[in-house]
C-alpha positions as CSV (number, residue, x, y, z in Angstrom):
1,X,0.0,0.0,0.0
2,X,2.7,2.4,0.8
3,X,4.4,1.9,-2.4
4,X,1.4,2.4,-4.4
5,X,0.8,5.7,-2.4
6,X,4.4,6.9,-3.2
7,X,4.0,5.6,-6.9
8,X,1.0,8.3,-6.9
9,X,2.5,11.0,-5.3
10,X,6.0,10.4,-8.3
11,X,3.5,10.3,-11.0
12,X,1.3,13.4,-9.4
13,X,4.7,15.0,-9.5
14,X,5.7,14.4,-13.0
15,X,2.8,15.0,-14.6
16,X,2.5,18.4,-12.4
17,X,6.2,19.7,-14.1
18,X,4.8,18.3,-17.6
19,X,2.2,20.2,-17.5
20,X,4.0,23.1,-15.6
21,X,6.4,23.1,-19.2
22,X,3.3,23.9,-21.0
23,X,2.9,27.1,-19.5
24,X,5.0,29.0,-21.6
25,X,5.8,28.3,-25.4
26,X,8.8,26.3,-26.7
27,X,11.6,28.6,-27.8
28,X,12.0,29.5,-31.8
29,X,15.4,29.5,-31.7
30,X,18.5,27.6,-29.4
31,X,18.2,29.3,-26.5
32,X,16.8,28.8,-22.6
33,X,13.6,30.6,-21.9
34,X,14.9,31.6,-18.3
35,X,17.9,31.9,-16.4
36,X,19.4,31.8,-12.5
37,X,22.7,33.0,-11.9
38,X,23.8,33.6,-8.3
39,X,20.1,34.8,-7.2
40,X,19.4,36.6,-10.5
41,X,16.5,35.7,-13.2
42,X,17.8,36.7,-16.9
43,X,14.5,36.3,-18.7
44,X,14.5,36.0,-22.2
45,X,12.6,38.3,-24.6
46,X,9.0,36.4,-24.5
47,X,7.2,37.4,-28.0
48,X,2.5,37.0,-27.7
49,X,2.6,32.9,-28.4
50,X,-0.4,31.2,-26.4
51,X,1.4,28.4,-25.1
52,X,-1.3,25.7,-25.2
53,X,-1.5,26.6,-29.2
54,X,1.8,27.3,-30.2
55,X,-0.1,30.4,-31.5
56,X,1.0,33.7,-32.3
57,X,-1.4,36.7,-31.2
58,X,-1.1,39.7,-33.6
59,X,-3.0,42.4,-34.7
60,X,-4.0,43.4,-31.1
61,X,-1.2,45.2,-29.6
62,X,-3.0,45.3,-26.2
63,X,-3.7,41.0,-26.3
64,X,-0.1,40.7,-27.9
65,X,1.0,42.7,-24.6
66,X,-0.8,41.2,-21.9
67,X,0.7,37.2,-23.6
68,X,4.2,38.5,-23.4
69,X,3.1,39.2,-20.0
70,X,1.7,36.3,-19.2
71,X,4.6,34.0,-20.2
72,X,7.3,36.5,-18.1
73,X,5.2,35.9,-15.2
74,X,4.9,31.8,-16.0
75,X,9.0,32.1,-15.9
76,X,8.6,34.5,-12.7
77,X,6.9,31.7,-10.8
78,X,8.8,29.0,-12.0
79,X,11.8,30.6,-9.8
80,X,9.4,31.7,-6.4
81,X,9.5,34.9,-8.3
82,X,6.8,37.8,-9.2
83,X,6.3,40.7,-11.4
84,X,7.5,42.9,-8.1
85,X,10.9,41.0,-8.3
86,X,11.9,43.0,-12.0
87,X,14.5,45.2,-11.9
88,X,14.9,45.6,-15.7
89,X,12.7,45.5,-18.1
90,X,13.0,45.8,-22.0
91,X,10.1,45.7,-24.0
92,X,11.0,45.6,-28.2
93,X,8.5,46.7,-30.4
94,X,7.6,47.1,-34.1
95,X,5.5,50.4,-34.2
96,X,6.0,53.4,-31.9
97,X,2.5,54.4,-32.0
98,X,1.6,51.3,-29.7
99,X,4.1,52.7,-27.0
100,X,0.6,54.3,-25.0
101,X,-1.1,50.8,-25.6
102,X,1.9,49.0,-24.7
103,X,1.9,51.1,-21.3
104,X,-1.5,50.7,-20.8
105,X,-1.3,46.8,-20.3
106,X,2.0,46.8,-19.2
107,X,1.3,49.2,-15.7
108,X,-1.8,46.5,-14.7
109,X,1.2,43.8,-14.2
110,X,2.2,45.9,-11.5
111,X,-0.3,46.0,-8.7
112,X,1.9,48.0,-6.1
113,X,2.9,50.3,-8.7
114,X,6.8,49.0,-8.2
115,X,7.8,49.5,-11.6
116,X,11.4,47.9,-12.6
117,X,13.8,50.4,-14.7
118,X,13.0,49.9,-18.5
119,X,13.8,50.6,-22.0
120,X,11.3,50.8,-24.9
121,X,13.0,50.0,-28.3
122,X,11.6,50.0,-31.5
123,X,12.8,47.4,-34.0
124,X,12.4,46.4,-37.5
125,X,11.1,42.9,-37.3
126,X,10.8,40.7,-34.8
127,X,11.1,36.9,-34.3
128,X,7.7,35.5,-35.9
129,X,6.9,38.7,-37.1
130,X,5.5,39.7,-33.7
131,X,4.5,42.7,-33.1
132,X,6.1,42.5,-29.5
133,X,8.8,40.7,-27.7
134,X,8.8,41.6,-23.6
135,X,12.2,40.6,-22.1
136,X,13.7,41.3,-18.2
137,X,15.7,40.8,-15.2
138,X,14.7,39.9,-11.4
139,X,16.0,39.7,-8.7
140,X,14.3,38.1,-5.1
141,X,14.1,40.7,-2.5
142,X,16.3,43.7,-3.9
């Protein structure tokens, strides 16, 4: 009986990370979505892909936005992290004129209003050609 219980509680656990993976989408090129390095979180630039679709969002700066969002905070709490724990933030874009959109979604990520320093770039093209690509730095308790 005990082994079956602890043969439950391994493949509890298991499929808990598996499905933990499919919270944010599989990189489009050779590199590791997030990074810890003596206490520091180097996220990488996380472009609008729904990660249960493989899907790219575009057209809707504000949905595109709020995804990139989304999958930086999937990363945050792989690590015991939150939005609060970004210290740098750099959000690439492909169109200027969405920088009040951009902000607009961006500011409701941070519920204590403890924004991280940040730079706002915009780019010619973008991985996918997304519209977006969010990327940052945290550290626990700075």
């Amino acid at each position: 009986m005990k082994r079956i219980v602890l043969l439950f509680i391994a493949a509890a656990f298991v499929i808990g990370l598996h499905a933990q993976e499919k919270q944010t989408p599989k990189p489009v090129a050779p590199y590791t979505p997030a990074v810890l390095a003596n206490g520091t979180l180097y996220i990488s630039g996380q472009i609008p892909r729904v990660p249960e679709t493989g899907k790219l969002i575009k057209g809707d700066i504000k949905k595109a936005t709020e995804q990139s969002m989304k999958n930086i905070g999937v990363l945050l709490e792989k690590h015991n992290m939150d939005y609060e724990d970004l210290v740098m933030v750099n959000i690439y874009m492909t169109d200027m004129d969405n920088y009040q959109a951009i902000n607009e979604v961006y500011n409701t990520f941070f519920k204590n209003q403890k924004f991280p320093a940040r730079a706002a770039i915009q780019i010619g093209r973008l991985p996918l050609d997304a519209d977006v690509e969010i990327s940052g730095i945290a550290v626990k308790d700075h």
